[in-house]
Structure formats: C-alpha cells, structure tokens
C-alpha positions in Angstrom: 85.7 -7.2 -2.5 83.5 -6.1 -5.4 79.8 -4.9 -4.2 76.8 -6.6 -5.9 75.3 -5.2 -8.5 71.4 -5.1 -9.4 71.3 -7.7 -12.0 69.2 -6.0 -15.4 65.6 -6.4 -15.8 65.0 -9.4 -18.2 64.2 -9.1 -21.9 60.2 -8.3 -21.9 58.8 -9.2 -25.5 55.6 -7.8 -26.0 52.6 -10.0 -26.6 49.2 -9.1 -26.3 46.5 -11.6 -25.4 42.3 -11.0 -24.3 42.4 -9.7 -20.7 45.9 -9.1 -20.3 46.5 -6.0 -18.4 48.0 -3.1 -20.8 50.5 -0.4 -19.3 51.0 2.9 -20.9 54.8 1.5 -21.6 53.5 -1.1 -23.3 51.7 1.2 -26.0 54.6 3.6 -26.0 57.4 0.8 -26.4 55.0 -0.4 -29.5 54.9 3.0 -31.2 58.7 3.0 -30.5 59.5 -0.1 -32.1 57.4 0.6 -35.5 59.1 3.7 -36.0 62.7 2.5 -35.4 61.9 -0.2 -38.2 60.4 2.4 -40.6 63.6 4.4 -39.7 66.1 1.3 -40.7 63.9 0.2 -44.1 64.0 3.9 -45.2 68.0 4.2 -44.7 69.0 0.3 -45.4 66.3 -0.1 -48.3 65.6 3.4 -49.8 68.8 5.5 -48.8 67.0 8.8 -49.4 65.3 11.8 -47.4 62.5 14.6 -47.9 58.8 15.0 -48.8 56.6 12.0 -48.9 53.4 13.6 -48.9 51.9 17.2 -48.7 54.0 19.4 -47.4 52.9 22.3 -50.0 53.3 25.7 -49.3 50.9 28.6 -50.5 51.1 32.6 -49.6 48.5 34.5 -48.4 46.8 37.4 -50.0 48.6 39.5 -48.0 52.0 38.3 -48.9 52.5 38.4 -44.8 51.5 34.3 -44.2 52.9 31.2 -45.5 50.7 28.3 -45.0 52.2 24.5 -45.1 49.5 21.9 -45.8 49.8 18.8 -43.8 52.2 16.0 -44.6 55.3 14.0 -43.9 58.9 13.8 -44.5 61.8 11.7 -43.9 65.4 13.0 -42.4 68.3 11.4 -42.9 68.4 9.5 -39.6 65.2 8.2 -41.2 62.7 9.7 -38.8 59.1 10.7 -39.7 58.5 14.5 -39.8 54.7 15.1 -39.7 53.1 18.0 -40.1 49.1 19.1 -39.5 48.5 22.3 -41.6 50.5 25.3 -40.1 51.6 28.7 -40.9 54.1 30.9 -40.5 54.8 34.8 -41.0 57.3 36.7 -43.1 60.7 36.3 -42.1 61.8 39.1 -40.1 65.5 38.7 -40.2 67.5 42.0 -40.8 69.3 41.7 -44.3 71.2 44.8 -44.0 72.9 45.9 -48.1 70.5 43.5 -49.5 67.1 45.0 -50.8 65.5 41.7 -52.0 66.7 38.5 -49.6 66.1 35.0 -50.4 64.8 33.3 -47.7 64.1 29.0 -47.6 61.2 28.1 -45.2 62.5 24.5 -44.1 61.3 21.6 -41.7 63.0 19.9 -39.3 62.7 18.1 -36.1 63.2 19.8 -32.2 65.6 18.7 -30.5 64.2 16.9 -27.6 66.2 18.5 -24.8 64.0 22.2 -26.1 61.5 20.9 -26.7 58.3 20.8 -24.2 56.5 17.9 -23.5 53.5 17.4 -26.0 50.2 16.5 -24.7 49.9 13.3 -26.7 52.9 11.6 -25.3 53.3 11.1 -21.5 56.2 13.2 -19.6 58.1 10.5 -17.9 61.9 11.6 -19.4 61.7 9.4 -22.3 61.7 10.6 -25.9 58.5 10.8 -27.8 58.4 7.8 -30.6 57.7 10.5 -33.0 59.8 13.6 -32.4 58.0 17.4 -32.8 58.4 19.5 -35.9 59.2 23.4 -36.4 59.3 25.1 -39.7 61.9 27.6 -40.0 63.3 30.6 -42.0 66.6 30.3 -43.4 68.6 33.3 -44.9 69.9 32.3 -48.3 73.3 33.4 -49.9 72.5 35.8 -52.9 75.5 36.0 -55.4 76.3 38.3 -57.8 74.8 36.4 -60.7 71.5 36.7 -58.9 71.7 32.9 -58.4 70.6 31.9 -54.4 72.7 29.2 -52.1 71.5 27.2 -49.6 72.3 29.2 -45.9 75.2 28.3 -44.0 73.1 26.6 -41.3 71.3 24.9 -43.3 71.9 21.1 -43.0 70.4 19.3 -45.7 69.1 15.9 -44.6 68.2 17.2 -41.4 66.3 20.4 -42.7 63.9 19.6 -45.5 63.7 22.2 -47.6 59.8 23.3 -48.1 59.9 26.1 -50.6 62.0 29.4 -51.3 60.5 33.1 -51.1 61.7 36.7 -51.9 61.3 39.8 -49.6 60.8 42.8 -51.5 61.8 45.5 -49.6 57.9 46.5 -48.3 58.1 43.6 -46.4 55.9 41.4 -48.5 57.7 38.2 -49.7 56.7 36.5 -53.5 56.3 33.0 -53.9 56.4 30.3 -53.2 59.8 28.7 -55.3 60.1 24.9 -55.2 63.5 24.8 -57.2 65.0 23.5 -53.8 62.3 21.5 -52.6 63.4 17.3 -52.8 61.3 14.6 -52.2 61.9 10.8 -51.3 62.8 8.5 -53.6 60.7 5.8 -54.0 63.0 3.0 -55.5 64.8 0.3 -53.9 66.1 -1.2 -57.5 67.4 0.3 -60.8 64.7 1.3 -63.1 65.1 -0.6 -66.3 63.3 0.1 -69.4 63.6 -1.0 -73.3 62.0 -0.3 -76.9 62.7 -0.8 -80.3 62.4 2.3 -83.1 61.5 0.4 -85.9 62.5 0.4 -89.6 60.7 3.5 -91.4 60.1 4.9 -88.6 62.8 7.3 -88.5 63.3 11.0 -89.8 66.7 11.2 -90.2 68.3 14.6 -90.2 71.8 15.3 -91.9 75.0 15.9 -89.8 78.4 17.3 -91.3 79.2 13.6 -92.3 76.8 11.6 -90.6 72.7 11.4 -90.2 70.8 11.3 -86.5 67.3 10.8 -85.3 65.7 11.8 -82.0 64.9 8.2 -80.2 61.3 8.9 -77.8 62.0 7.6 -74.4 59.2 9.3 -72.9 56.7 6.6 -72.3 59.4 4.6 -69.9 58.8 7.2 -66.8 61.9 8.0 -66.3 62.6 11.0 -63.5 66.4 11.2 -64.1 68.7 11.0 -66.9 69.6 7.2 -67.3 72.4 5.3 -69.1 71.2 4.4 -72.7 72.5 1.8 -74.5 71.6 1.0 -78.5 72.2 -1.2 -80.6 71.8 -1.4 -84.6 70.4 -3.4 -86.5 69.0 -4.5 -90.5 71.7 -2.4 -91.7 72.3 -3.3 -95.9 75.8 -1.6 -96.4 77.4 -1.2 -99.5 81.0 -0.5 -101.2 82.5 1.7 -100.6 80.9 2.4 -97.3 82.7 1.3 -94.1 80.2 0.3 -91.2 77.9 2.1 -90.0 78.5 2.5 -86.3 75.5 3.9 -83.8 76.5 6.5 -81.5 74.2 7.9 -78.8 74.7 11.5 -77.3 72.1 13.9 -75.6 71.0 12.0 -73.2 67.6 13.2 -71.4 64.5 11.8 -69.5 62.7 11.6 -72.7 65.0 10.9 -75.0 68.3 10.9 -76.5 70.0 11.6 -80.1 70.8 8.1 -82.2 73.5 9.1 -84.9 74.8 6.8 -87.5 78.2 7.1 -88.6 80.4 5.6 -91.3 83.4 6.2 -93.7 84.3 5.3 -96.8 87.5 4.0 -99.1 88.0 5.4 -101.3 87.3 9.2 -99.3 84.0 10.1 -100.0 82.1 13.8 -100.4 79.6 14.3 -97.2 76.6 14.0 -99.7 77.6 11.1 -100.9 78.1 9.7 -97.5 74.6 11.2 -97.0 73.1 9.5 -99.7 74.8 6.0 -98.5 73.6 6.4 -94.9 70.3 7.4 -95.9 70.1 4.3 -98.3 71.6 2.0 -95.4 69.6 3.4 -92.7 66.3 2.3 -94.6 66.2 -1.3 -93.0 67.7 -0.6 -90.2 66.3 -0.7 -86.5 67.3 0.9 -83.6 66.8 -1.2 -80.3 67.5 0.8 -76.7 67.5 0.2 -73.0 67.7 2.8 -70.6 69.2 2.1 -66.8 68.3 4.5 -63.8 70.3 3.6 -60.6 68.5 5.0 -57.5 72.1 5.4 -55.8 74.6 8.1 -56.9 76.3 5.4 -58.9 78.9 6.9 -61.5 77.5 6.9 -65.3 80.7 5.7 -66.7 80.7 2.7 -63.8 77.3 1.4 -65.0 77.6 2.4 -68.7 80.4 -0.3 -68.5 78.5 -3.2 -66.6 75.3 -2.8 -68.3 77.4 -2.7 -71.9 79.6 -6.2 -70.4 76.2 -7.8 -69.3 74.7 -7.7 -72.7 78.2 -8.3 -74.5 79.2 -5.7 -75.9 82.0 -3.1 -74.9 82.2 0.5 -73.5 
C-alpha cells in the first residue's frame, strides 16, 4: 500500500489589485521573476557578459587604495552584479622571485552558501533575487616577455575583470590598466554599414604592379574589424590591359586598403601598367559594405554568405 502524499501547492499567479493584502513573498517572488527574465534576454538575445555601466577604477594618492565607482555587470549565467562605490587595499599576496607582480582586481558574485544574510533581503533560506558582490585580487602570470596572463583561478564569465595594477616592490601598486577590462555587447543583430568612394576622389598610390587607395570606414561605428566587401565600378579599360580586378586587404575598424590589379598581353613594364591603371582608375568608383557579426562567427563563413547574397563569389 502506497502512503498518501501531500498533493503540491497550486500554481499562484501574481496579480495585484486596490486592497488586496500584499505578503513579503509576494514582493520577493516579483523581484525574482524580473531578474530571471533579464537573466534569459541577456544570454538568449545578447550572448555576452561584463561591464554595463560604471564600474571604473581609480588609485589613491597613496598608491595603498583602489576605489571602484558604482555600477553593474553581467556574468555569464546572466545575473546582475551591482556595485555602490567601494574600495579595496593593495594586494597583499606574497609573490616570492617576482619584484613587480601583476595583480587583476575582478568582480564577481558570493556564493550564497558564504555569504551572510543582507539586511535588504529577508532571511528565510531562500536566495536573494539579486546575489551580493565582492571584488577581488587575482595574481597574474608574468612571462618572460614581460607580457601578463590572466591567473589560474580566474574564471572569465564568472569574474569580470575591473582593471589590472603593478606592485612595485615598496608596496605601492601603479595603475590602473584596463587592457583586460570587457564590457557587454550591446547588439542582438549584425551591424551593417555601406558607402561609395566616388570617382576623383581617390589618391592612388603605386604598388610593384598595381595601384591602392585607403577606403575611410570611420564614420560607420564600427568597434570590431568587420567583413568588407567592394565592388568596382566606371572602369574604361583599354588594350592591352586585361581587367582590372579590386582586391581588398588590411582590414580595420576604420578602414581597409582597395587595390586595383590588372595584366596585360602583350607583358607589360610596371610603369606602363601604372600609367594604364592610373588612366582606368579615373572613372572608376569604389562601392563597399562592411558586416560585424555580434557572435564569434568565422570571417571566411560570412565573407562567403554576404559575397552569395549580393551575387558574387568568395
């Protein structure tokens, strides 16, 4: 014979209403709920963690105190890490054979079970909505090249990296150094973005057989290298040229290098072919769009769909 079982409470679904009598669940459960959503939208929609806001670290005259403005981060379970202005001393750790450590002052969230109960959330057993925050030194690994690494127990994702310092051997640390500091990524969708370089526009520069112009991307915002594709056009080629072909190289934020290529039958000397790019090159215009993914989506991969979609091959 099986022994009854308490049947489970029944679904409750909040709804507030004039005169209805509120329980302290009822605001918790609320609070709980809004940051579970934030938590799925940031990892479904955005796929990204660090700094959102503030979060900016300064050093004290002294060079003994860091101090971390207020703000807010995101780990990768999508939680909200805030932050009210704090500080922190000099990392005390023992570095023995190394004069000058590299230490990373990171954020991350407490673990509940260590954690002590806050005053602004009610000590029944349950986990806070909003877990608590500690900012902690991290030794970093020094190589010979004099270039730093991350620390072994540093989990990226889960500690957010605030800024990095130096402890000279006095004690006294120099900074701060944001070369490791990351923050969120606001994007949800590629970032696409297009011009045209008109015709007379260019200052072409000579090559060993070919002539190249620096295309301005800077206006389009991008914050990472994207995948530029160009195309030519109003070329007037002429015997014995053969094409000219666009080729684009040097990729960057701002920019990237547009250089016009050709041969020639019979074999021609370069400063002929100079002379016959330079003549062809007159009419022509250069149109461009460049594609940032916001995933870690292989350049090759979307060099190839983005060439297909408008026609033309990889």
């Amino acid at each position: 014979m099986t022994a009854a079982r308490t049947p489970p409470p029944p679904f409750e679904r909040l709804g507030f209403f004039e005169g209805a009598e509120m329980l302290r669940r009822d605001l918790r459960d609320v609070v709980g709920h809004e940051a579970r959503m934030l938590a799925l939208h940031v990892l479904a929609a955005h796929r990204t963690w660090g700094i959102a806001v503030g979060l900016t670290a300064s050093l004290d005259p002294s060079g003994t105190i860091v101090t971390v403005a207020e703000g807010a981060a995101f780990d990768r379970a999508g939680d909200v890490l805030s932050l009210a202005t704090s500080s922190i001393s000099a990392p005390t750790i023992a570095t023995p054979g190394i004069a000058r450590p590299t230490f990373d002052l990171l954020l991350r969230a407490v673990p509940f079970s260590s954690a002590s109960c806050a005053r602004d959330h009610a000590c029944d057993g349950l986990s806070p909505a909003m877990p608590r925050v500690e900012l902690r030194w991290s030794l970093a690994h020094t190589l010979a090249t004099g270039q730093a690494l991350l620390g072994d127990h540093t989990q990226l994702g889960i500690d957010i990296p605030i800024a990095r310092f130096v402890r000279q051997p006095d004690g006294l640390l120099i900074g701060p150094d944001g070369s490791e500091r990351r923050v969120v990524r606001g994007l949800v969708r590629p970032h696409i973005a297009s011009g045209q370089a008109a015709a007379g526009s260019f200052a072409w520069s000579d090559g060993p057989a070919d002539i190249w112009v620096h295309v301005d991307t800077s206006a389009s915002g991008f914050s990472t290298t994207p995948v530029y594709i160009a195309t030519l056009g109003g070329v007037a080629a002429s015997a014995p040229m053969v094409g000219p072909w666009l080729h684009v190289e040097d990729a960057t934020v701002s920019g990237f290098i547009a250089r016009l290529v050709a041969g020639a039958s019979p074999i021609q000397p370069a400063a002929t072919l100079h002379t016959l790019l330079r003549s062809a090159a007159r009419s022509a215009t250069i149109a461009w769009m460049g594609v940032e993914s916001t995933r870690a989506c292989a350049t090759r991969l979307l060099s190839s769909v983005t060439s297909a979609s408008l026609g033309g091959s990889a």
